[in-house]
N, CA and C of each residue as an Amber inpcrd file, in Angstrom:
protein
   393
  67.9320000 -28.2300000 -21.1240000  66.6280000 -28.3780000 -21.7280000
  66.8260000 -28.7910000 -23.1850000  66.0920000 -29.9230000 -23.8930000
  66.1900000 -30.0250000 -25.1990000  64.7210000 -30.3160000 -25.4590000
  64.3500000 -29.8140000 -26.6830000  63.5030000 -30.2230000 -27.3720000
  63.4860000 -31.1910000 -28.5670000  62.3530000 -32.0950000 -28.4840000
  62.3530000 -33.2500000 -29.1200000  61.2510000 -33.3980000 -30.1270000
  60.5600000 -32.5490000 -30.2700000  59.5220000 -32.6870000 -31.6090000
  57.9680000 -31.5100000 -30.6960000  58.1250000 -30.9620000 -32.3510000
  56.4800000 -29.9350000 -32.1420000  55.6420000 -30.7180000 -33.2670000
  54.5510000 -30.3980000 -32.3690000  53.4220000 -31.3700000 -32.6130000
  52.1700000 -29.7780000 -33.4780000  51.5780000 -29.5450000 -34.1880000
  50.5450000 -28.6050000 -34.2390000  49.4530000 -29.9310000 -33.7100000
  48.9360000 -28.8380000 -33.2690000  47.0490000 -29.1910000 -32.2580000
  46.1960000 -28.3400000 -32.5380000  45.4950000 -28.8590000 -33.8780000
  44.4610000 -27.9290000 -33.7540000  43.1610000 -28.1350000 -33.2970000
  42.9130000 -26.9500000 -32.8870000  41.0370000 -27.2710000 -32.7030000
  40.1580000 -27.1010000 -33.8360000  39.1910000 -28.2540000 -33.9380000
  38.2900000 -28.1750000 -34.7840000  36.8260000 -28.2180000 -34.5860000
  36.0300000 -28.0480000 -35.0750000  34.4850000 -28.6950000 -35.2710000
  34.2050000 -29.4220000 -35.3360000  35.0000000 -30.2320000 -36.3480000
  34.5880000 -31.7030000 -36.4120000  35.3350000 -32.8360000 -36.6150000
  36.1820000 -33.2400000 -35.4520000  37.3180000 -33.9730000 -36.1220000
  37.5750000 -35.1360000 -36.7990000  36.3960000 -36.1390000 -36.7810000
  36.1040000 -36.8510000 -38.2710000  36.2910000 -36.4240000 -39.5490000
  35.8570000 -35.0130000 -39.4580000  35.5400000 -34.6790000 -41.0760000
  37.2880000 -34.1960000 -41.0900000  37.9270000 -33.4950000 -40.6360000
  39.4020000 -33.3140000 -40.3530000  40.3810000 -34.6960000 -41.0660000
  40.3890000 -35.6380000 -39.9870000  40.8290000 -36.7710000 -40.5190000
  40.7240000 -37.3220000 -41.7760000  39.2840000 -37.7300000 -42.2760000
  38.9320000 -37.3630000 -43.6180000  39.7790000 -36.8240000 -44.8590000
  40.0990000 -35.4370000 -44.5870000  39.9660000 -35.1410000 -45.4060000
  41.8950000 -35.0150000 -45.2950000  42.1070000 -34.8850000 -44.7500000
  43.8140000 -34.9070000 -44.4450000  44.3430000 -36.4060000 -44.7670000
  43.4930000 -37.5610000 -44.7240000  43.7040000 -38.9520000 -45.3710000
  43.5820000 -38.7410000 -46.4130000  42.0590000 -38.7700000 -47.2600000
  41.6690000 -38.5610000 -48.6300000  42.5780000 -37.6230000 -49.3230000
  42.7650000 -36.0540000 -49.2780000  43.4390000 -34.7750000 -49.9520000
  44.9830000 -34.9780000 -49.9910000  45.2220000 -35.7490000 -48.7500000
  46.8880000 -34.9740000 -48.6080000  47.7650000 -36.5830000 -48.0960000
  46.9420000 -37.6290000 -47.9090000  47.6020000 -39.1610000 -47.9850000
  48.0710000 -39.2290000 -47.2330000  47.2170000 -38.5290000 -45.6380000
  48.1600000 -39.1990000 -44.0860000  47.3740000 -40.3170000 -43.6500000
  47.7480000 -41.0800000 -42.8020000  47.2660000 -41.9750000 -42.2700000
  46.8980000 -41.5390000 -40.5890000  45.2920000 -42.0390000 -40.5060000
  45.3680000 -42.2390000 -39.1150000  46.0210000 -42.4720000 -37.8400000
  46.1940000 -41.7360000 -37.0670000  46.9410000 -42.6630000 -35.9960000
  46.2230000 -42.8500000 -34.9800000  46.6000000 -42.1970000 -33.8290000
  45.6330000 -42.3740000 -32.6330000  44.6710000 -41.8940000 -32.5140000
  43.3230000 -42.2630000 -31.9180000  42.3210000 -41.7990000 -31.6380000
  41.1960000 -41.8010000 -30.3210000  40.5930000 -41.3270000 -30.1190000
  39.7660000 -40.8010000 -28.5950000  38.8360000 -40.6200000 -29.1360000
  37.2810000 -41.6550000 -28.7870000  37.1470000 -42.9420000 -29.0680000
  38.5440000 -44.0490000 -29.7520000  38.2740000 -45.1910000 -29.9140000
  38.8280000 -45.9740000 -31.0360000  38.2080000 -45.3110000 -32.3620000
  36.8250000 -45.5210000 -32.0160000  36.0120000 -45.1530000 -33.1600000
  34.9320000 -43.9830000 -33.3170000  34.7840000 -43.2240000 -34.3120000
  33.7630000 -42.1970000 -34.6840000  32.6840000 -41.7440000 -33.6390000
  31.9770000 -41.1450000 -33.1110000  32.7610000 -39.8410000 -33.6420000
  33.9400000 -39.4360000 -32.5640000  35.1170000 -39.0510000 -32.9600000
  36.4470000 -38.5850000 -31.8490000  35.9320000 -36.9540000 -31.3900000
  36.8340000 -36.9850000 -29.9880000  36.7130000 -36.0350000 -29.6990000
  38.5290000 -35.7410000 -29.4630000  39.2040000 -36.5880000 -30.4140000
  40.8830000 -36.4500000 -30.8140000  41.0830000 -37.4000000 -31.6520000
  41.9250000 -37.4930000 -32.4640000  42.2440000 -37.6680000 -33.4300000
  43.8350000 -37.2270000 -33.7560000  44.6230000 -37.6680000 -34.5200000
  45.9350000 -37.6280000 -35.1280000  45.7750000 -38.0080000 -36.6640000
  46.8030000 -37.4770000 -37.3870000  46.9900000 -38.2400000 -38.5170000
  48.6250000 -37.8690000 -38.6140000  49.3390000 -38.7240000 -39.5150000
  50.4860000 -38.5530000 -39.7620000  51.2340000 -39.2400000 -41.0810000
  52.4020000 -39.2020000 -41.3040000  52.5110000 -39.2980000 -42.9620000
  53.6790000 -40.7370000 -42.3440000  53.8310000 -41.3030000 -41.3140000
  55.1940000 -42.4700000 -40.7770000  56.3510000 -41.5180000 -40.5260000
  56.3560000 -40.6730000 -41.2040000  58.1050000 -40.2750000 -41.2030000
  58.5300000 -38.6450000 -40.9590000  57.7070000 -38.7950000 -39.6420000
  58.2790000 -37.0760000 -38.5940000  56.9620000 -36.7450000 -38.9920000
  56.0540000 -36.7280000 -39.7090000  55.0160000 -35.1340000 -39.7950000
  53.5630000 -36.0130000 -39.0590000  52.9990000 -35.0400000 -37.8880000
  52.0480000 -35.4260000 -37.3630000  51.5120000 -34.3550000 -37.1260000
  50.0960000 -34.2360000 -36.9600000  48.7780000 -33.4140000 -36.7900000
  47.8670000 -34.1100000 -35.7970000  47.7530000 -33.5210000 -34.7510000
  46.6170000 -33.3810000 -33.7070000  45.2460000 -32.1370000 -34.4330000
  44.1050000 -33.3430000 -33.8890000  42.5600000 -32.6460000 -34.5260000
  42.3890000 -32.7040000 -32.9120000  41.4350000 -31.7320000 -32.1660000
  41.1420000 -31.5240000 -30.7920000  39.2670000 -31.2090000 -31.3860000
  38.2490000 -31.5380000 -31.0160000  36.8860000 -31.3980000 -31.0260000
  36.9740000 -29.6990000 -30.0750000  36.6320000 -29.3350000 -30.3550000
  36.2890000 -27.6810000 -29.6770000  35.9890000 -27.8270000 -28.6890000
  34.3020000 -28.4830000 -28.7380000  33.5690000 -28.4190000 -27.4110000
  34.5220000 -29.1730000 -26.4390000  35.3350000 -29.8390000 -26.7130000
  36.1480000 -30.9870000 -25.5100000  37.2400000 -29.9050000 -24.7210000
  38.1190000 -29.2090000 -25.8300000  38.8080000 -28.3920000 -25.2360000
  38.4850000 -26.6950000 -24.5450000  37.3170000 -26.6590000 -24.8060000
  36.7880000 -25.1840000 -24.0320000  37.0630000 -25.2480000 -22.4930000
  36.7960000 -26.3440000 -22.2730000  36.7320000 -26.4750000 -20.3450000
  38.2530000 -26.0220000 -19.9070000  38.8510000 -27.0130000 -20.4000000
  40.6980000 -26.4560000 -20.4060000  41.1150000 -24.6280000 -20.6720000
  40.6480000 -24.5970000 -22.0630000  41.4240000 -23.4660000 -22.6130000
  40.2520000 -22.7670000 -23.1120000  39.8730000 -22.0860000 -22.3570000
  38.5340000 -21.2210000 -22.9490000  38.4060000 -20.1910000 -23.8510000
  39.1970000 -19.7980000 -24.0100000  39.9390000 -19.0820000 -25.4600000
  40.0310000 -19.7540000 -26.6530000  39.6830000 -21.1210000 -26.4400000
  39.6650000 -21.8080000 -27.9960000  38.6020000 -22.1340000 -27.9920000
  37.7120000 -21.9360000 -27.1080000  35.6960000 -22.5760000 -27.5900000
  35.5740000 -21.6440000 -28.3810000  35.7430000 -20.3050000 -28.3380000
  35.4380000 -19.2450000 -29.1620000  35.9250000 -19.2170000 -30.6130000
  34.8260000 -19.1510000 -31.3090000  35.1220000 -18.5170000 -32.9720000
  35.3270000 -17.6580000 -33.2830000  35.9920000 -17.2690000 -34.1570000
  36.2810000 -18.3510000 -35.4450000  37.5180000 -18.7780000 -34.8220000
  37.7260000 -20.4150000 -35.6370000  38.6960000 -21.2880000 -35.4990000
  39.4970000 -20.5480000 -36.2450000  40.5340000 -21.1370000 -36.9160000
  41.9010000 -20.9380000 -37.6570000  42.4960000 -20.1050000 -37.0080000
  42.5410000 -18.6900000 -37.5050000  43.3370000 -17.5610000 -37.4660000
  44.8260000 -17.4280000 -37.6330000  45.4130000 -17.0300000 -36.9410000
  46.6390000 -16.4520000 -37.7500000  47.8170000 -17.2620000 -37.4480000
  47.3140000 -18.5180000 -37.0020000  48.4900000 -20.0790000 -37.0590000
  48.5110000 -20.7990000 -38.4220000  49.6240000 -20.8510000 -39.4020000
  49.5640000 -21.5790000 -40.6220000  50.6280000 -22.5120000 -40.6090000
  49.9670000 -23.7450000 -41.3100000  51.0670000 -24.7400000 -41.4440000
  52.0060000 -24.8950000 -42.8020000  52.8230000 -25.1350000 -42.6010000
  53.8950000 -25.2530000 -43.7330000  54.2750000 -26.3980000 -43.6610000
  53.9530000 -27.2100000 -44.8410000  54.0330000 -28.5120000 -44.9740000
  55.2920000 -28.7570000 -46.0750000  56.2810000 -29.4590000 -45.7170000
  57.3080000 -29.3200000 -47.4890000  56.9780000 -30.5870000 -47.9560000
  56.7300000 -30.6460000 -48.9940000  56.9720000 -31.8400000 -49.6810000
  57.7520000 -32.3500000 -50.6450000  57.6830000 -33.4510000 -51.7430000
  58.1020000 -33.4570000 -52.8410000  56.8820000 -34.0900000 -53.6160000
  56.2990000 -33.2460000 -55.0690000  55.4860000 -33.0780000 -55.4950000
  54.1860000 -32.5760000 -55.5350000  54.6830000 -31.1760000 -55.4120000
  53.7620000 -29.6590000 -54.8600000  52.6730000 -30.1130000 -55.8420000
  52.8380000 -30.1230000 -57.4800000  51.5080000 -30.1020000 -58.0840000
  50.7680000 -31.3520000 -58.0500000  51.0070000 -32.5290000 -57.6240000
  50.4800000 -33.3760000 -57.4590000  49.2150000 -33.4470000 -55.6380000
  50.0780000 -32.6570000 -55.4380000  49.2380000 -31.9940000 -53.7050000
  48.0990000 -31.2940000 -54.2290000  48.7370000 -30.0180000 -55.0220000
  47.5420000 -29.3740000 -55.3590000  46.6970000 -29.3770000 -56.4200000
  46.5920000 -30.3860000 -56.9450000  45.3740000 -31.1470000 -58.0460000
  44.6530000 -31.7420000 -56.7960000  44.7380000 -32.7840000 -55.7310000
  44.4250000 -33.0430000 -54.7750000  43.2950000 -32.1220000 -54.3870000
  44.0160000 -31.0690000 -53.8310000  43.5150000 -30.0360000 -52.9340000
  42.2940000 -29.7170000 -54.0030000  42.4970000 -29.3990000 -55.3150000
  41.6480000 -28.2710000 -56.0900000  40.7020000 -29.3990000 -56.4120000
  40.4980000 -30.7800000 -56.6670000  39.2580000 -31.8600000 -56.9050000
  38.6240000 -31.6820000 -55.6830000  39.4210000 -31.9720000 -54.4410000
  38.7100000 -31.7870000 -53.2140000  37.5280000 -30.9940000 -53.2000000
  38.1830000 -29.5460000 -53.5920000  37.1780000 -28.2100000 -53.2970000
  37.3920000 -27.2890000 -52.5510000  39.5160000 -27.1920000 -52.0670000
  39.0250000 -26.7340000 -50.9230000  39.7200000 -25.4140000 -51.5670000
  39.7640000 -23.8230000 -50.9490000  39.2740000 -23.1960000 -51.2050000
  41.5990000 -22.3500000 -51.2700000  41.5430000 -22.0400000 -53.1610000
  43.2440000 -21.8790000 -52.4700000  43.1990000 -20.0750000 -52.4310000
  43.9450000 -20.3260000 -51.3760000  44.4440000 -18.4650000 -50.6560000
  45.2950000 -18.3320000 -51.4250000  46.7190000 -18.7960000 -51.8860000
  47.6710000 -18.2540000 -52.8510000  47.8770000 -19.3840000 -54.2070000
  47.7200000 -19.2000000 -55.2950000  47.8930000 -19.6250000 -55.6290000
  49.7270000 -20.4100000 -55.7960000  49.6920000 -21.5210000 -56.7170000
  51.5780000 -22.2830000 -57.1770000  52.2860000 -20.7490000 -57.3250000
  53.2180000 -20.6470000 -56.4420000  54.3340000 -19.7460000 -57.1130000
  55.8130000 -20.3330000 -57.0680000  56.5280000 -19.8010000 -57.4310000
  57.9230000 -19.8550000 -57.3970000  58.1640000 -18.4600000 -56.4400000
  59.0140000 -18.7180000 -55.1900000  59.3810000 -17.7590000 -53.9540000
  60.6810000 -17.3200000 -54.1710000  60.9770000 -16.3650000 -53.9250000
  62.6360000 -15.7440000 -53.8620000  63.4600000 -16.7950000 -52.6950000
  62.7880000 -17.2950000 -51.9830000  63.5830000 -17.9730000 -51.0760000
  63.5020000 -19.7350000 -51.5260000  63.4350000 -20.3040000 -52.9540000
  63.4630000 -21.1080000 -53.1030000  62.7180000 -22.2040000 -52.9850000
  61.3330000 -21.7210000 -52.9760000  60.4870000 -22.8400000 -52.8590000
  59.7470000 -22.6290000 -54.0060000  58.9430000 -23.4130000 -54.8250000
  57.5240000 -23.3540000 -54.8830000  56.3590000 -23.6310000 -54.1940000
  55.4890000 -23.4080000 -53.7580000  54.2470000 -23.6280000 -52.9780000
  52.7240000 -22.6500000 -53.1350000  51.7920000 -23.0750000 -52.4600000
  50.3360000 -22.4050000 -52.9530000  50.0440000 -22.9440000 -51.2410000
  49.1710000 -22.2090000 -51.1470000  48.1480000 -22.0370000 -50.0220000
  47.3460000 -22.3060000 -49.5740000  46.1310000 -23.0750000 -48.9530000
  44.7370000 -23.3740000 -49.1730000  44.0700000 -23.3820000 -47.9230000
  42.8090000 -23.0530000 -47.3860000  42.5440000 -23.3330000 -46.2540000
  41.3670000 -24.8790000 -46.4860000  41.9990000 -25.3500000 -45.5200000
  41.1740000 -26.9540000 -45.2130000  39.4340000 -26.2290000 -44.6350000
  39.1340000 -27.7810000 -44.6840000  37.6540000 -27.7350000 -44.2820000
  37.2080000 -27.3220000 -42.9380000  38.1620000 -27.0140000 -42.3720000
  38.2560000 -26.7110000 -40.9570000  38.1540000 -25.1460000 -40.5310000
  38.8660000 -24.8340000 -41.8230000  39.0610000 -23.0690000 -41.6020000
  41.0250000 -22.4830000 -41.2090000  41.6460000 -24.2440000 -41.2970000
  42.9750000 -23.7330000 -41.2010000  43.6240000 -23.3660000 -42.3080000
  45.0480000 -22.9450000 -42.7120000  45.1080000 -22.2690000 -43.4840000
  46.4870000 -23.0600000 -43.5440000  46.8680000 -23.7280000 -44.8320000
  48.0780000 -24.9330000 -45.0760000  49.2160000 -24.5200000 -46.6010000
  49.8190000 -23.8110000 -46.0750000  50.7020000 -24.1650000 -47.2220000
  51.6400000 -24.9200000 -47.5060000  51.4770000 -25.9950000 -49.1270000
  52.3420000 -26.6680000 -49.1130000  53.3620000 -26.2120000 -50.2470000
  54.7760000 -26.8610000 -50.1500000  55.7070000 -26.2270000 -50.5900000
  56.8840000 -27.3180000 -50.6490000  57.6370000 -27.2080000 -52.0520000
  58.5090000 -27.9630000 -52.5380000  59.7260000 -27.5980000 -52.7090000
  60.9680000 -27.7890000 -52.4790000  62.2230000 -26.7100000 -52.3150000
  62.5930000 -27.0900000 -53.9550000  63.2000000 -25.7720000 -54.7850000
  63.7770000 -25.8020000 -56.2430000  64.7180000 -26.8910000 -55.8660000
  64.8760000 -27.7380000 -56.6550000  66.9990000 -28.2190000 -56.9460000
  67.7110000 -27.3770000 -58.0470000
């Protein structure tokens, strides 16, 4: 058995506004989508180089997995995003509006990073390793 790449899938409310704001805030690009066009009931975005995000519309996935029609969304799945240029992410994030859970720290395990939950209700920390 090998594994070849994890994908996060989240469910949302609204996965236009998702896409949105993961283009605009955080500079991924669209990828695939269900429609071609607006409004999706799926959606992707991704940065070209390994990092991709699945948006799932709620109402689409209840029939499947009925445990995810139910609210509240987010909960206790968080993404950890690394980058290079944490404060330039989170000037982003803080014009946006969106709402930060931890603020910039410096971590014992060598990162800096801050916290924020998206418009969605997920909960994203991004994070830059010291040199």
């Amino acid at each position: 058995m090998k594994y070849t790449k994890l994908t996060p899938n989240l469910v949302v409310r609204d996965v236009q506004a998702a896409v949105n704001f993961y283009e605009s805030v955080l500079g991924f690009e669209r990828g695939m989508s269900v429609p071609d066009s607006p409004p999706f009931v799926f959606a992707s975005v991704t940065n070209g180089a390994g990092v991709e995000i699945f948006f799932n519309d709620q109402k689409m996935v209840g029939e499947d997995y009925p445990p995810l029609a139910k609210d509240p969304l987010g909960g206790t799945l968080t993404l950890f995003l690394e980058c290079e240029g944490v404060e330039q992410v989170l000037s982003a994030v803080e014009k946006a509006g969106a709402k930060i859970i931890m603020p910039l720290k410096t971590q014992f395990y060598g990162m800096r990073e801050f916290a924020f939950q998206d418009p969605q209700g997920w909960i994203v920390t991004v994070a830059e390793r010291i040199k």
